[in-house]
OpenMM code with the backbone's topology and positions (N, CA, C; nanometers):
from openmm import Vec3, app, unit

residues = "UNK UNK UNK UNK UNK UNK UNK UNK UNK UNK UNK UNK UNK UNK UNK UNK UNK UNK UNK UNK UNK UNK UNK UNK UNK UNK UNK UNK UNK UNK UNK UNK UNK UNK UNK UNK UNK UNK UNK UNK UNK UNK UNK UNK UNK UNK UNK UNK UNK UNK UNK UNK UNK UNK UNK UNK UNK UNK UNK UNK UNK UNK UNK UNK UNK".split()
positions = [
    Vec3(6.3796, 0.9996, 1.8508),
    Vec3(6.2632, 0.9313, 1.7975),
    Vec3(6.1587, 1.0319, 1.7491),
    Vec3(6.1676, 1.1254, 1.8335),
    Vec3(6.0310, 1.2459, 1.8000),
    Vec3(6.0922, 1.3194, 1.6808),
    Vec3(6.1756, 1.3192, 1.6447),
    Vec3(6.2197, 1.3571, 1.5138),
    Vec3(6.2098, 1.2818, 1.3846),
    Vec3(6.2722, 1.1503, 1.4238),
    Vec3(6.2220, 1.0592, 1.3065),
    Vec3(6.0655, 1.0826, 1.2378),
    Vec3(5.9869, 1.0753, 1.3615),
    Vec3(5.8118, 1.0918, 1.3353),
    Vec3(5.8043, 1.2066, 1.2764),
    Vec3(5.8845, 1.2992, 1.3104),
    Vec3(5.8675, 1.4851, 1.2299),
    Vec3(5.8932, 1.4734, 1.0791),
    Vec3(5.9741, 1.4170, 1.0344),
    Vec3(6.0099, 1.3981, 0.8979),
    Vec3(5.9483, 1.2919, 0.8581),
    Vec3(5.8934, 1.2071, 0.9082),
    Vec3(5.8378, 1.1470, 0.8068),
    Vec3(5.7123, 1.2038, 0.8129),
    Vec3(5.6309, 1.2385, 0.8849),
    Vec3(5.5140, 1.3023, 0.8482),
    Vec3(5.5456, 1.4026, 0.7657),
    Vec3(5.6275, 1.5355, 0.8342),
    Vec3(5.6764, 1.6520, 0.6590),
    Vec3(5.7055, 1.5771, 0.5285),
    Vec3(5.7747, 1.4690, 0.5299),
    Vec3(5.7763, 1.4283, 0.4040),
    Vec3(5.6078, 1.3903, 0.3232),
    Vec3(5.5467, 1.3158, 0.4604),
    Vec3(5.3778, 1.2805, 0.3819),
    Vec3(5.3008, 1.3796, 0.3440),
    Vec3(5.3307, 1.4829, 0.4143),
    Vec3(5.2333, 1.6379, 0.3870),
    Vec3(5.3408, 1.7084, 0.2130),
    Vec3(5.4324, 1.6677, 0.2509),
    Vec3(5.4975, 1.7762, 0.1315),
    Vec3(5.4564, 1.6898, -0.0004),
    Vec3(5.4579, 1.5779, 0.0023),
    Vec3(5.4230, 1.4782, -0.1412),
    Vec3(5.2621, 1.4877, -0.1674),
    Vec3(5.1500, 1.5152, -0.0644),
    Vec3(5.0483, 1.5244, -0.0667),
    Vec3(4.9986, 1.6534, -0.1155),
    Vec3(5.0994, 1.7540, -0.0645),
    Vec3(5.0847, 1.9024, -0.0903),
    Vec3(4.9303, 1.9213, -0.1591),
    Vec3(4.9952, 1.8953, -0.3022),
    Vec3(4.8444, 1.9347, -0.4537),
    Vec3(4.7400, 1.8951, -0.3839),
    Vec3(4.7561, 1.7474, -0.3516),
    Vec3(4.6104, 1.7309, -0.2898),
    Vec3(4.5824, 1.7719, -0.1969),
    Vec3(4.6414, 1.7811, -0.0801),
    Vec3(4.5555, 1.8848, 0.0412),
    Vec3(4.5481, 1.9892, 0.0306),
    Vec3(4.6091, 2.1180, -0.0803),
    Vec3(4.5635, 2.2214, -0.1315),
    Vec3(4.4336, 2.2179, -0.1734),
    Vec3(4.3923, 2.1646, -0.3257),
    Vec3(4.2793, 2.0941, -0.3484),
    Vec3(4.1839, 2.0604, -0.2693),
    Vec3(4.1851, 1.9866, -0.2080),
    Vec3(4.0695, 1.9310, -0.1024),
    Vec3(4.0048, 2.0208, -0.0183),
    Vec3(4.0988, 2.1089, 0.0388),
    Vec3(4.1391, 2.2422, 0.1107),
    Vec3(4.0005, 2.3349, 0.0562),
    Vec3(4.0521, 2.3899, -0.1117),
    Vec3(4.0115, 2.4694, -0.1579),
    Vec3(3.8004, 2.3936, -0.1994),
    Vec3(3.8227, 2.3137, -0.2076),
    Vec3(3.7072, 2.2258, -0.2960),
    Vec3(3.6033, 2.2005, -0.1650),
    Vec3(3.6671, 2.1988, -0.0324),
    Vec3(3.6068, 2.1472, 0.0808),
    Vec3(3.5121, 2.3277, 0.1305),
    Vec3(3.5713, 2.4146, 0.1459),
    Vec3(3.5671, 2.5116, 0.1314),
    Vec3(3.4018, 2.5679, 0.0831),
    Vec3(3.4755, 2.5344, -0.0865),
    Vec3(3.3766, 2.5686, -0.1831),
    Vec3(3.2357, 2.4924, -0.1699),
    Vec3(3.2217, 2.4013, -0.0377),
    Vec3(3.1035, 2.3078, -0.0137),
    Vec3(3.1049, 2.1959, -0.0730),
    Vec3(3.2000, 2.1369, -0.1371),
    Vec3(3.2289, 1.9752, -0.1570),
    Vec3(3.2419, 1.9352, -0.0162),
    Vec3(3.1798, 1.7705, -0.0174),
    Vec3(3.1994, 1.7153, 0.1133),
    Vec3(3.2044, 1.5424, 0.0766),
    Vec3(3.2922, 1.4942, 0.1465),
    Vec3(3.3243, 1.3781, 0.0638),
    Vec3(3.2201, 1.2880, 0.0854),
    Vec3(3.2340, 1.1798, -0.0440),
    Vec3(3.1388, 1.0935, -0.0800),
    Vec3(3.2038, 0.9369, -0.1317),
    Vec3(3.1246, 0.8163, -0.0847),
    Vec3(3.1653, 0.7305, -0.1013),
    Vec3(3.1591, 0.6707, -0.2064),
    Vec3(3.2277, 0.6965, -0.3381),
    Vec3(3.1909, 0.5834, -0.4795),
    Vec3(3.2650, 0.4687, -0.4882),
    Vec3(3.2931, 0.4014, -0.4577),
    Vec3(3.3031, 0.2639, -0.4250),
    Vec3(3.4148, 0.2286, -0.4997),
    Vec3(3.5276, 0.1052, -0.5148),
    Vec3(3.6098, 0.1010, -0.5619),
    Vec3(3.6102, 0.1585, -0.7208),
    Vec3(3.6953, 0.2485, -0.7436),
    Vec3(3.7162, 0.3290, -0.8465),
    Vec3(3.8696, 0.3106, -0.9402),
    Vec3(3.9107, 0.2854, -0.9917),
    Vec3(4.0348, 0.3256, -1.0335),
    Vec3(4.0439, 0.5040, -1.0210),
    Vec3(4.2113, 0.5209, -0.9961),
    Vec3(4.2354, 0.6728, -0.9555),
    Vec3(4.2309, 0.7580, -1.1238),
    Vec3(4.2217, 0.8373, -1.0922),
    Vec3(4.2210, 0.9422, -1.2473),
    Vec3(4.3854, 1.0319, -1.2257),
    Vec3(4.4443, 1.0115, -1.3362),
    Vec3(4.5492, 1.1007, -1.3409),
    Vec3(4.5752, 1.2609, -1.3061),
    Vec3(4.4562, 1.2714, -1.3825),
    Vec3(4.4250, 1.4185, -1.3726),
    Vec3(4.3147, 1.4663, -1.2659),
    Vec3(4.3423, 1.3923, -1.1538),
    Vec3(4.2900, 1.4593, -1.0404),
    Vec3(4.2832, 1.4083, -0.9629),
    Vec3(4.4170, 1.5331, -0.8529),
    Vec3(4.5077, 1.4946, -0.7226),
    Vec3(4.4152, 1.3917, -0.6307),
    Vec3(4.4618, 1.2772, -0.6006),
    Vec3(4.4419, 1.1537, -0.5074),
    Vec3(4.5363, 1.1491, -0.3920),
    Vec3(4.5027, 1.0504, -0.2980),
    Vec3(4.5476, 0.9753, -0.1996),
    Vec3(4.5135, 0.8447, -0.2317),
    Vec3(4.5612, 0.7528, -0.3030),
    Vec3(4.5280, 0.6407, -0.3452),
    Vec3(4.5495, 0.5273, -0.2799),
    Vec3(4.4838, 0.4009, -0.2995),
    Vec3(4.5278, 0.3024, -0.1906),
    Vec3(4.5846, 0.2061, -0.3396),
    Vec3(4.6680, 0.1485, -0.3436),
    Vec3(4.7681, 0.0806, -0.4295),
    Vec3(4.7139, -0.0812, -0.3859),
    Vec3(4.6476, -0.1265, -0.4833),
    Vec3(4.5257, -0.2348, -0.4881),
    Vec3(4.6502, -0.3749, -0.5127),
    Vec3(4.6601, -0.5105, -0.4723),
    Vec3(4.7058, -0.6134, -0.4675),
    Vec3(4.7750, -0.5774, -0.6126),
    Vec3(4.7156, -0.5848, -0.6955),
    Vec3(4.7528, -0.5445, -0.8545),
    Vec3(4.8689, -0.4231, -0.9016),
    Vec3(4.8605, -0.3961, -0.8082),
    Vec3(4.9784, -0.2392, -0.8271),
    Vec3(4.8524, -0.0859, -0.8972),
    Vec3(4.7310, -0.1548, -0.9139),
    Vec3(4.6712, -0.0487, -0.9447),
    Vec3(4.6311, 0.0431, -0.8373),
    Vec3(4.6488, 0.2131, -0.8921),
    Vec3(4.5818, 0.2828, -0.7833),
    Vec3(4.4437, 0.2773, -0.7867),
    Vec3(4.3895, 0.2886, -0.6306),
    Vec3(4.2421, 0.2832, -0.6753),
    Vec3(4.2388, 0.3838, -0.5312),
    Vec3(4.0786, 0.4369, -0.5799),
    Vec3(4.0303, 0.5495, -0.4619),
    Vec3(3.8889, 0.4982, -0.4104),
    Vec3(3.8467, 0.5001, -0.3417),
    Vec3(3.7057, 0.5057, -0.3013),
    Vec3(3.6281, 0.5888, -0.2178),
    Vec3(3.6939, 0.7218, -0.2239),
    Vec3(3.5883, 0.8680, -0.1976),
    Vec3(3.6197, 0.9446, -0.2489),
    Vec3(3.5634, 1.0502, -0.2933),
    Vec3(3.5949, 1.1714, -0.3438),
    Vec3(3.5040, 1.2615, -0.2929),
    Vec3(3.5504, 1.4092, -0.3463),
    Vec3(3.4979, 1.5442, -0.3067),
    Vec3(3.4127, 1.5321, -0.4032),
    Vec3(3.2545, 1.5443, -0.3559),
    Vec3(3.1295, 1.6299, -0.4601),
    Vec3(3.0820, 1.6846, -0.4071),
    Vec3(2.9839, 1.7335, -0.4830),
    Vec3(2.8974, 1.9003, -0.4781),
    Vec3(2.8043, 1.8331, -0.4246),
] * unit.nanometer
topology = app.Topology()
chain = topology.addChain("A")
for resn in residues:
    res = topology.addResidue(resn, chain)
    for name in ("N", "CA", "C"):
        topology.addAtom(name, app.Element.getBySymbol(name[0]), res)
């Protein structure tokens, strides 16, 4: 069983990778997250999205300055 849980979490970290690099690096640099309210996700910049009734991705925090 404690294995099952090992791979599937490595699998959630390895697909997330870009973005927890990112966040990583941006959190760092003094970004600290902020609540903008239901958003649609942007292509061009790595998410954790929540997949809305609609099949749309949508986010509602991000990293700012």
């Amino acid at each position: 069983m404690l294995e099952v849980i090992f791979v599937i979490t490595s699998l959630g970290v390895w697909n997330n990778y870009e973005f927890i690099e990112t966040a990583k690096a941006q959190y760092e640099d003094g970004h600290r997250w902020e609540y903008i309210g239901k958003k649609d996700a942007s292509p061009d910049i790595p998410t954790l999205p929540i997949i809305g009734p609609d099949g749309k991705e949508l986010v509602y925090f991000k990293l700012d300055k």
